[in-house]
C-alpha positions in Angstrom: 0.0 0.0 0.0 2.8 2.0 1.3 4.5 2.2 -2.8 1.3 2.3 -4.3 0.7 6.1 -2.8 4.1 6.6 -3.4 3.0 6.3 -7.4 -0.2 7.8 -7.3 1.3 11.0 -5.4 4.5 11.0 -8.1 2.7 13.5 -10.3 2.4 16.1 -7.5 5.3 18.7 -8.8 3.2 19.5 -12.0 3.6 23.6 -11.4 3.5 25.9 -13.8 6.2 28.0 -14.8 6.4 31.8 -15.5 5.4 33.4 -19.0 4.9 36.3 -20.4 1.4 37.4 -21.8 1.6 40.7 -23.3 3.4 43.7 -23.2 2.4 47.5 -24.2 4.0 48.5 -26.2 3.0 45.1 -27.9 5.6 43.6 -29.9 5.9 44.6 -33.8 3.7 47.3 -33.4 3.8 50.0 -35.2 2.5 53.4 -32.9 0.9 56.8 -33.7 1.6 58.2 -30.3 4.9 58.2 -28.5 4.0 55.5 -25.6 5.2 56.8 -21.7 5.6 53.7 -20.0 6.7 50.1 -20.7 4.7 47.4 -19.4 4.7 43.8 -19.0 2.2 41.3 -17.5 3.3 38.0 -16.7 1.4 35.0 -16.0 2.4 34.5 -12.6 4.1 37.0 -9.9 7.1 38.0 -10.2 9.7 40.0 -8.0 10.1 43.3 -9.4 12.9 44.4 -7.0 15.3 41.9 -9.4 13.4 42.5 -12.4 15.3 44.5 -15.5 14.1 46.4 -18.2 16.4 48.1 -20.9 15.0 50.5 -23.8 17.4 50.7 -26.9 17.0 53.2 -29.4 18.6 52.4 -33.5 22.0 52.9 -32.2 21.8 50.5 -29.4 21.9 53.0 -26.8 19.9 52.9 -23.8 16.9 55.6 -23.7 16.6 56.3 -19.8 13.5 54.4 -18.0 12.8 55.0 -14.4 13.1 52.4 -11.7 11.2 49.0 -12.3 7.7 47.9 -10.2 4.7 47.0 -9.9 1.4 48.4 -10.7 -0.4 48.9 -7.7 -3.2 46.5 -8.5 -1.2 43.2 -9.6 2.3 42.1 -9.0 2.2 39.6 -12.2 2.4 43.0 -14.2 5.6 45.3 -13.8 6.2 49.0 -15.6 9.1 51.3 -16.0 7.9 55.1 -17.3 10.3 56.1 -20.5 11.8 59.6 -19.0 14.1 59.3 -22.1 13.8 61.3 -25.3 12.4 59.3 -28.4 12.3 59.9 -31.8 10.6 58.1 -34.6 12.6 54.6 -35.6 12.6 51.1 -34.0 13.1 50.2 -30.7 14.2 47.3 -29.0 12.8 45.9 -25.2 15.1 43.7 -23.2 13.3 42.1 -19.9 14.7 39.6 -17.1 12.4 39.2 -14.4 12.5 36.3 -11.6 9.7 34.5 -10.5 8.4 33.0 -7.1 9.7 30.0 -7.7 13.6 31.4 -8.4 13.6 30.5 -12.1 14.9 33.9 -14.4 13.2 34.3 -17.4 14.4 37.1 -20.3 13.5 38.0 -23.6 13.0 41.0 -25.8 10.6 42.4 -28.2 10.6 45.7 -30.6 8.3 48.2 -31.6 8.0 51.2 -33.7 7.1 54.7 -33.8 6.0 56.0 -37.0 7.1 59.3 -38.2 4.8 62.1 -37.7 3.1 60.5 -34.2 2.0 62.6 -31.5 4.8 63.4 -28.8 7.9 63.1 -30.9 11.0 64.8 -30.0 12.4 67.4 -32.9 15.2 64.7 -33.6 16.3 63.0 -36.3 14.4 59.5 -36.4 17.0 57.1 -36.3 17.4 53.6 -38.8 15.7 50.7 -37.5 17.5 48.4 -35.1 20.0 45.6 -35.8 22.2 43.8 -34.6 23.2 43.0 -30.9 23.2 45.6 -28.0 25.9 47.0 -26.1 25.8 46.5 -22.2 25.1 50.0 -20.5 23.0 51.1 -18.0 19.3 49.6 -17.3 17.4 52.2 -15.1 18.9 54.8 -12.2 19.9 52.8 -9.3 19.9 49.3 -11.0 22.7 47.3 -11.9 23.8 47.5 -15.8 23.3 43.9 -17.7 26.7 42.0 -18.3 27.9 42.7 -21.7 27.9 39.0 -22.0 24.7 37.4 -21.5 22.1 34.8 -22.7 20.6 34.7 -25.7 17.3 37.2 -24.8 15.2 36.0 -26.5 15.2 32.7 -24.9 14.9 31.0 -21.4 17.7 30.6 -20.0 17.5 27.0 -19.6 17.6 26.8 -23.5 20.4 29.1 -23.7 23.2 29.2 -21.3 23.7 28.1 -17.6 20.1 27.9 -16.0 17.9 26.4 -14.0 17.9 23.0 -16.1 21.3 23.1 -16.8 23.0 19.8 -15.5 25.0 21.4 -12.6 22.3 23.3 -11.5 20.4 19.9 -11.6 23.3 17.8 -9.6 23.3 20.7 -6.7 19.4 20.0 -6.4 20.0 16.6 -6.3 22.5 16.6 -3.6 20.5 19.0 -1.9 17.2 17.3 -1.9 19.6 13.8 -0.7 20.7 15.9 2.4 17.5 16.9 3.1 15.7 13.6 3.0 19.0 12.3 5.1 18.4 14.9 7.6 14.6 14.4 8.0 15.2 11.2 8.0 17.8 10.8 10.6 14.5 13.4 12.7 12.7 10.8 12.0 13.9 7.6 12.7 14.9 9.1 16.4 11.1 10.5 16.9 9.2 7.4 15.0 11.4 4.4 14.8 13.4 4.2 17.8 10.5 5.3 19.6 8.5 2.2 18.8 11.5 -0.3 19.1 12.0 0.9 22.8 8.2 0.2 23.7 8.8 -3.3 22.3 12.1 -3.3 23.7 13.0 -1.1 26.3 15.9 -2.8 27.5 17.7 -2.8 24.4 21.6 -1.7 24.6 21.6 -0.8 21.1 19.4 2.1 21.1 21.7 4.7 22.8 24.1 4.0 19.8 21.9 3.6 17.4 20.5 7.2 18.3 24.4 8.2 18.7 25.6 7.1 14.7 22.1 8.7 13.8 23.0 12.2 15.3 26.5 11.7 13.3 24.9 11.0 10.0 22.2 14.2 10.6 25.4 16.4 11.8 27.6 15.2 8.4 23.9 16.0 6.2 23.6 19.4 7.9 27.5 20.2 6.8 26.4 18.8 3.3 23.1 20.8 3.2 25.3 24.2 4.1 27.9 23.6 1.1 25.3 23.0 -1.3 22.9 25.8 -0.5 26.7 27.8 -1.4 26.8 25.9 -4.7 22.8 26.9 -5.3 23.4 30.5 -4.0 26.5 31.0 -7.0 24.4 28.7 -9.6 21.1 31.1 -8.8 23.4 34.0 -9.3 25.5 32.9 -12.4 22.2 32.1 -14.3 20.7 35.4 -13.6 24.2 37.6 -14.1 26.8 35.4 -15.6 30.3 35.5 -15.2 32.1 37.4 -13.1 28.6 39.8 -12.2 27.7 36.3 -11.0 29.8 37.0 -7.8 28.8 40.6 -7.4 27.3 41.6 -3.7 25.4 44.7 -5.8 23.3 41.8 -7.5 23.8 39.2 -4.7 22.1 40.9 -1.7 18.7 42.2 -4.2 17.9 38.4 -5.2 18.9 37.1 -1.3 17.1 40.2 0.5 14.1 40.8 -1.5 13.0 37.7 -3.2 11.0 34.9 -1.5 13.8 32.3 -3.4 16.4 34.1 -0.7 14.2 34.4 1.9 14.3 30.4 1.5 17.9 30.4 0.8 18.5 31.7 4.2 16.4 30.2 6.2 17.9 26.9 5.0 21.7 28.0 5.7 20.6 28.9 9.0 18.5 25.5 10.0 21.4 23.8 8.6 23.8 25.5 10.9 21.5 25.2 13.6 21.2 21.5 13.1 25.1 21.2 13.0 24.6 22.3 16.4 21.9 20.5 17.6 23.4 16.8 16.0 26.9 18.0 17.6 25.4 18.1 21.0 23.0 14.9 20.3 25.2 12.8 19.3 27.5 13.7 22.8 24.3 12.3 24.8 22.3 16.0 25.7 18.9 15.8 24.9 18.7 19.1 24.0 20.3 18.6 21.1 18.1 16.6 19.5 15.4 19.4 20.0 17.4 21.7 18.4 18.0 19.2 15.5 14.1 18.4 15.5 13.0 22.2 15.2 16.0 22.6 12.2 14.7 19.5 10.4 11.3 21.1 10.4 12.6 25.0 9.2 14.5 22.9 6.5 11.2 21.3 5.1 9.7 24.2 4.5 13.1 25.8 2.4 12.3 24.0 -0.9 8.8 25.2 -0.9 10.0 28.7 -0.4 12.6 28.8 -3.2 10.7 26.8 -5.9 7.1 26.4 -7.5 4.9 26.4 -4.6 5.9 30.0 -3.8 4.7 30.4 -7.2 1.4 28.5 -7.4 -1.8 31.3 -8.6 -4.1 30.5 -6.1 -3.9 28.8 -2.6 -0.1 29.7 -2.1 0.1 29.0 2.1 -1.8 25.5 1.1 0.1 24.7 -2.2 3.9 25.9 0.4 2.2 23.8 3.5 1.3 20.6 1.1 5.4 20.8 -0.1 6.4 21.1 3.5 4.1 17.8 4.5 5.2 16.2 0.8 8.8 16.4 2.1 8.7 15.3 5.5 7.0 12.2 4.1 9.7 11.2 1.5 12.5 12.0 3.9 10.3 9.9 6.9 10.3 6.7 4.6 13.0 7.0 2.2 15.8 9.0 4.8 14.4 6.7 7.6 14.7 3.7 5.6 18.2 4.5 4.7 19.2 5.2 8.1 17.8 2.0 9.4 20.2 0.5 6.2 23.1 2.3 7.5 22.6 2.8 11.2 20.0 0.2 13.0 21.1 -2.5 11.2 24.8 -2.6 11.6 24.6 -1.6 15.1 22.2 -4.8 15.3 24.5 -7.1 13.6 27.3 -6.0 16.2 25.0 -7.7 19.1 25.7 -11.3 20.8 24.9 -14.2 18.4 21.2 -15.3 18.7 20.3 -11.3 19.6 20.9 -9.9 16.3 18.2 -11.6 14.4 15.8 -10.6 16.3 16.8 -6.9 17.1 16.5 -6.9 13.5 13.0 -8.1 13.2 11.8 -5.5 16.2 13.8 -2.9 14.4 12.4 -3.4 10.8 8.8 -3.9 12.8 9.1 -0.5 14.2 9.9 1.2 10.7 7.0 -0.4 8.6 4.0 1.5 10.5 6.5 4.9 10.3 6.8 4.1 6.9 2.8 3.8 6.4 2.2 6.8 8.5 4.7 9.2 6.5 3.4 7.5 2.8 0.2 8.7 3.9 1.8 12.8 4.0 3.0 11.7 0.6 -0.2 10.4 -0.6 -2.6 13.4 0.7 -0.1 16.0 -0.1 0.3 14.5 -4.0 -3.0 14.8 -4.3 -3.3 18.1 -3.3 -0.9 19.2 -5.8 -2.1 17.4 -8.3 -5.7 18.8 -7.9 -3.9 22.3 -7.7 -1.2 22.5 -10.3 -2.2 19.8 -13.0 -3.3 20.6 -16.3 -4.6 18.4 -19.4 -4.1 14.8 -19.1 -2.6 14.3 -22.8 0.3 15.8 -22.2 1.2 13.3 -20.2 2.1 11.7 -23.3 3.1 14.8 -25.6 5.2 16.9 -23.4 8.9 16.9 -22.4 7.4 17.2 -18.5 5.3 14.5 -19.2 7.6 12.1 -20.5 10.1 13.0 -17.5 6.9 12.1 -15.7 6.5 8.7 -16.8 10.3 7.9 -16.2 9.5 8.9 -13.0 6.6 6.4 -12.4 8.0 4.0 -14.2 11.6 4.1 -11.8 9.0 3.8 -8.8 7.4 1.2 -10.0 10.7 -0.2 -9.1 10.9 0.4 -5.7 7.0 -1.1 -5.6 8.1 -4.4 -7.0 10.8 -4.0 -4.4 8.8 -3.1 -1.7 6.2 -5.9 -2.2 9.3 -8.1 -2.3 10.3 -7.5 0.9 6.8 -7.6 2.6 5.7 -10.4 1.1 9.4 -12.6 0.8 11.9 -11.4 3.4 9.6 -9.8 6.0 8.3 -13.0 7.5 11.7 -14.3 7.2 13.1 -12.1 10.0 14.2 -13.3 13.0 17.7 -14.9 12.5 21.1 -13.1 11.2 20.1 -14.8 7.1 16.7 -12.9 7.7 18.6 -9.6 8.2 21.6 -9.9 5.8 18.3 -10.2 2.9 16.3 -7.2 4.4 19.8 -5.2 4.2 20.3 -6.3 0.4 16.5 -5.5 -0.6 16.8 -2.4 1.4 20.1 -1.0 -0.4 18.0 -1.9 -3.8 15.4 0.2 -2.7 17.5 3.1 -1.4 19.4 3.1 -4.8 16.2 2.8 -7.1 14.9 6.4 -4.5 18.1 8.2 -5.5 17.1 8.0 -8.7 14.0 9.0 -8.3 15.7 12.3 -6.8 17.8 12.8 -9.8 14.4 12.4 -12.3 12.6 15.0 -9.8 16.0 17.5 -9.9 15.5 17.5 -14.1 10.9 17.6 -13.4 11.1 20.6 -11.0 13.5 23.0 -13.5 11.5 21.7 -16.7 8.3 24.0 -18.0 5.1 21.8 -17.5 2.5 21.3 -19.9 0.6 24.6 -18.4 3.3 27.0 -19.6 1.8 26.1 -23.2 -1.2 27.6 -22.6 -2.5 30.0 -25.3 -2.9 32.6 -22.9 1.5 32.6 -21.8 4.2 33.3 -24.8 7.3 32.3 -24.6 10.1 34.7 -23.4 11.5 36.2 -26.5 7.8 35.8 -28.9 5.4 38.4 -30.4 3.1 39.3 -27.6 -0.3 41.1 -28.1 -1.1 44.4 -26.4 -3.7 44.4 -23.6 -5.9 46.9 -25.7 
């Protein structure tokens, strides 16, 4: 039952990413009136204090745009009023903007104002644009663009370093392992250890058990620090490139007043916290492992914060609550599971011949209703999501998300056959030291099969679901209609 959730929640990170829907002045078109502002409207929120816009006349010099926001009615739509002169000619638009979820997205567009419209400046009109555009200055008080950058008019996880490019993907990967460690090492203290000292509560394993479990949660939380570094430069470096990429002008913005920073430091500083906490548990001080309980919990709520649940249209706090619950699950069966592999066992198999069998049994008796308990987050939190965020079941089938998808259900259906395996094969087997050497090889199989499951779901959550093909979102970079 436990794998069959698993499967049935698997679709649950079907979020849609951000688009752009139209833009005044629209793209291509061709205006009587010289416009005042530029404005684009996006199909999800995005953070304006990161976002960019540049105005370039023929000559591929900037034309002078005020500072970047919001309108006060929607923050999916952001504006920048042209203070610049303008004369009749072709202009281009260059946009970056960051969304909720921590994924930039750029483009650009062009327009054209016809000789002889209303508002012109007594200038000569200048050729039409061509060509590529110098880096120069983007608004007063904002950063300039880098000279070299990604190709505008595409996503920058077509062109370039982004958010699907395969480092970023390995950092998520080794960050979503740490976490799902570190929950799990929570976990198995809390749940599994628990149970095995009301069926055993004169056990003299369980002190060291508890003891190599605080060491693996303290070596996780060291992990978890070094990759949210990685993420921090990789973030940066897809939004800024090069040597920008390392700028504290551009660094503090996207840490300080983006909901993906806000979430990048609250995770550095559970992880720290819990380096502390799994120090002083592992030296025997119960306080420690409150610290490291309270950590684990902050921590599950740091991927919701920097990825697509900040970003969900409606029922944000439910769609950010149902990623928190979605992780504590996988990291209570999978990370408990592991540490039970790595940990209980082990410590078992070190007891006096004709204990250890059965200290295994006890100990893999404690972890299955854990297990159930957590695959039930898993399974009400999946569905959730997939109520929330899915769109038309075809794709399934015809999109790159969907197909990813698939692999995903498909690797899981792995760790199903393995599952049933073990409950219905080695399970009743337990009880003797053969009984636990097969529960530790059928465990490592499904461990293995889980961490690829984590590397499918590092490749899902950067790749545009079927949504983003909606008729009402147009790619970064594509003619967009005018709100008019």
């Amino acid at each position: 039952m436990l794998y069959v959730t698993l499967l049935v929640a698997a679709a649950s990170t079907a979020y849609a990413h951000l688009g752009l829907r139209h833009a005044t002045p629209a793209s291509g078109a061709r205006l009587t009136q010289v416009p005042r502002e530029i404005r684009l409207a996006f199909s999800q929120d995005v953070e304006s204090k990161v976002a960019r816009i540049r105005l370039l006349d023929a000559d591929r010099m900037p034309v002078a745009l005020s500072e970047v926001g919001n309108v006060p009615d929607s923050a999916s739509v952001i504006r920048a009023a042209i203070t610049g002169t303008l004369a009749a000619g072709t202009y281009a638009v260059e946009w970056q903007v960051l969304g909720k979820d921590g994924h930039p997205v750029r483009g650009k567009f062009s327009f054209t104002i016809v000789s002889g419209a209303t508002g012109l400046a007594d200038v000569p009109s200048p050729a039409p644009v061509g060509g590529e555009p110098a880096a120069g200055a983007t608004v007063p008080g904002q950063e300039p663009m880098p000279a070299a950058h990604h190709n505008p008019e595409s996503m920058p996880e077509s062109a370039g370093f982004g958010a699907g490019s395969p480092a970023y993907v390995a950092i998520r990967w080794l960050q979503f392992i740490g976490l799902l460690i570190l929950i799990g090492v929570v976990a198995f203290h809390l749940a599994v250890l628990g149970l095995l000292r009301r069926a055993a509560p004169d056990a003299a394993v369980i002190p060291l058990m508890r003891a190599r479990a605080a060491t693996v949660g303290f070596w996780a939380a060291i992990g978890l620090v070094i990759t949210a570094a990685l993420r921090l430069y990789a973030q940066s470096y897809a939004m800024h490139e090069g040597a920008e990429a390392l700028g504290t002008g551009l660094m503090l913005p996207m840490l300080t007043q983006t909901v993906w920073g806000w979430g990048w430091i609250l995770q550095v500083v559970s992880a720290v916290l819990a380096i502390v906490g799994f120090h002083l548990a592992r030296r025997g001080r119960a306080a420690g492992w409150t610290i490291a309980v309270v950590s684990g919990l902050a921590l599950a709520v740091t991927p919701a914060l920097s990825g697509h649940a900040a970003s969900a249209p409606t029922l944000t706090p439910l769609a950010i609550l149902a990623d928190t619950l979605h992780l504590i699950g996988a990291g209570g069966w999978l990370g408990s599971l592991l540490i039970v592999l790595i940990v209980g066992i082990p410590v078992a198999m070190r007891s006096a011949e004709g204990e250890r069998g059965p200290i295994v049994a006890r100990l893999v008796n404690a972890f299955s209703p854990t297990a159930l308990m957590f695959a039930g987050f898993v399974a009400m939190t999946g569905a959730f999501a997939a109520w929330l965020h899915i769109g038309f079941s075809s794709a399934l089938w015809q999109s790159d998300y969907g197909k990813l998808l698939l692999l995903k259900l498909g690797i899981l259906s792995i760790v199903a056959g393995t599952g049933a395996y073990n409950w219905k094969r080695v399970k009743p087997t337990l009880g003797d030291e053969r009984g636990a050497q097969r529960i530790r090889r059928s465990a490592t199989v499904e461990v293995a099969v889980g961490a690829l499951v984590l590397i499918v779901t590092a490749i899902l959550v950067a790749t545009p679901p079927p949504m983003d093909m909606s008729a009402d979102t147009v790619p970064a970079g594509q003619p967009v209609a005018s709100p008019e």
